[in-house]
C-alpha positions in Angstrom: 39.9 50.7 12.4 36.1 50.3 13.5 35.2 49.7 10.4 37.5 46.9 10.0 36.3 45.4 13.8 33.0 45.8 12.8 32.8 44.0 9.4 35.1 41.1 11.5 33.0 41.1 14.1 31.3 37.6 13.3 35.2 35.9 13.5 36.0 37.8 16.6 33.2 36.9 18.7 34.1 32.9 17.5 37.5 33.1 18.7 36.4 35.1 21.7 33.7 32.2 22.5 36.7 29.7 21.6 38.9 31.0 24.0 36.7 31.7 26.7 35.8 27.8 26.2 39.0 26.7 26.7 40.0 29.3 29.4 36.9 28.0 31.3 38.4 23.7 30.9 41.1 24.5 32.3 39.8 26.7 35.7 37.3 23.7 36.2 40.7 21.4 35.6 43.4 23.0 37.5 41.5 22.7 40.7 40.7 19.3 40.6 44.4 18.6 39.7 45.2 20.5 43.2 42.4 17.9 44.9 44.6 14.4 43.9 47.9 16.3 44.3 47.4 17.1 47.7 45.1 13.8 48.4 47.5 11.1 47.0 51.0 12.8 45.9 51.9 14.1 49.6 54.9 12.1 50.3 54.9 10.2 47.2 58.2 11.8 44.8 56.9 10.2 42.1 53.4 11.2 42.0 54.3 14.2 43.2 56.4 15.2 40.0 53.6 13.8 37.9 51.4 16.2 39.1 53.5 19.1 39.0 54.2 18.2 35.2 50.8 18.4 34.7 49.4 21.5 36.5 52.4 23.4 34.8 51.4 22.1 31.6 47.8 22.9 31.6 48.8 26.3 33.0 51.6 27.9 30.7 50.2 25.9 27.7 46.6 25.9 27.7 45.3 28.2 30.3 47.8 31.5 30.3 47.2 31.7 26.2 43.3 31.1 26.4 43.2 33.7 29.2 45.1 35.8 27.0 43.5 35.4 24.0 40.2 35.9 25.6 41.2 39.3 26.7 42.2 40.1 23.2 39.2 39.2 21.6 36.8 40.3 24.0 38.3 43.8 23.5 38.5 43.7 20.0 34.6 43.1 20.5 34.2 46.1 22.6 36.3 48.2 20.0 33.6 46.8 17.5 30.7 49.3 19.2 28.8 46.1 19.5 28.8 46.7 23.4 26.0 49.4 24.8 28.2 50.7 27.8 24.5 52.1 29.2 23.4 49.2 30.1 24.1 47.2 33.6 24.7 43.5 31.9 28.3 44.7 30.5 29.4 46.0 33.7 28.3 42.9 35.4 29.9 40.8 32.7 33.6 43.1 33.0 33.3 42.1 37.1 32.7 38.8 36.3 35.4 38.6 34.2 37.9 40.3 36.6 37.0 38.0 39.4 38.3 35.1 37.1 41.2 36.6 36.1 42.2 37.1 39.5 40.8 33.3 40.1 43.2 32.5 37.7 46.5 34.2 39.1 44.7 32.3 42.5 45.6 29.0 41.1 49.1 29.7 39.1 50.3 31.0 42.7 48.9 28.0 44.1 50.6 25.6 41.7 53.9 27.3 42.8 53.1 26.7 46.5 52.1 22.6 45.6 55.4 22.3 43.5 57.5 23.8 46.2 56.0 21.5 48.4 53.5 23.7 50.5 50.5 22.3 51.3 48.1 24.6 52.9 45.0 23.7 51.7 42.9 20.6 52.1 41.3 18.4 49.3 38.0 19.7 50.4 39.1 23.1 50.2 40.5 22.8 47.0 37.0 21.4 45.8 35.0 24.2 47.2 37.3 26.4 45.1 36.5 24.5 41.6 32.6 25.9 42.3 33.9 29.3 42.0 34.6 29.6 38.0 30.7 27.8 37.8 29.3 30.7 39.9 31.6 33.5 37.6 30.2 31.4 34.4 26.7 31.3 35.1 27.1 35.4 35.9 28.8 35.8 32.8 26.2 33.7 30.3 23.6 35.0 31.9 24.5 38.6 31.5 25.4 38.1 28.0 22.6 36.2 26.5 19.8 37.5 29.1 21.0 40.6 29.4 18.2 40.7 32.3 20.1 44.3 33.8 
């Protein structure tokens, strides 16, 4: 089974990247969808079902699978050997990764509280949030291509 990782590595670590891409739209998305819903759709039935259509959308259709799918094929990597579990940057990279799953499940419970009409959070706290997947990105990249620990 290694063997067959190894020799696919090239293809696994492009849909990895792929994913992890697409994953990383929609965090820097959803966010900013939470801003306008709760700055101009508040009160407003219309809007408001737009928005909801849209957050739901991006999250069960676009996020969910890339989030998935980067699991998969950053596993599939580590199952390749390719990963040197002796050094810090992996560790720093699994942690970094963790924090953005959780980020993720952060936002899909927040899309629930938004379409059930809850609004808890302001527009400006909603757009502190969006900085947090830049901070987890710049960890990740960094640890990967650097590999500085």
């Amino acid at each position: 089974m290694t063997d067959l990782l190894a020799s696919s590595y090239v293809w696994i670590k492009v849909l990895h990247i792929l994913s992890f891409v697409s994953w990383m739209a929609g965090l820097f998305y959803l966010p900013r969808l939470f801003v306008y819903h709760v700055e101009r759709a508040k009160g407003n039935p219309a809007t408001e079902d737009i928005f909801q259509v849209m957050e739901r959308r991006l999250l069960k259709a676009i996020m969910n699978p890339a989030m998935i799918s980067t699991w998969l094929f950053g596993l599939l990597l580590i199952g390749t050997g390719a990963v040197n579990w002796l050094s810090v940057w992996p560790w720093v990279k699994a942690i970094a990764v963790i924090a953005m799953t959780w980020f993720h499940m952060w936002c899909a419970t927040e899309r629930k509280k938004l379409a059930a009409g809850e609004y808890n959070k302001s527009g400006r706290a909603y757009r502190m949030w969006n900085e947090f997947p830049t901070l987890l990105l710049v960890v990740i990249v960094i640890s990967v291509v650097a590999k500085p620990f």
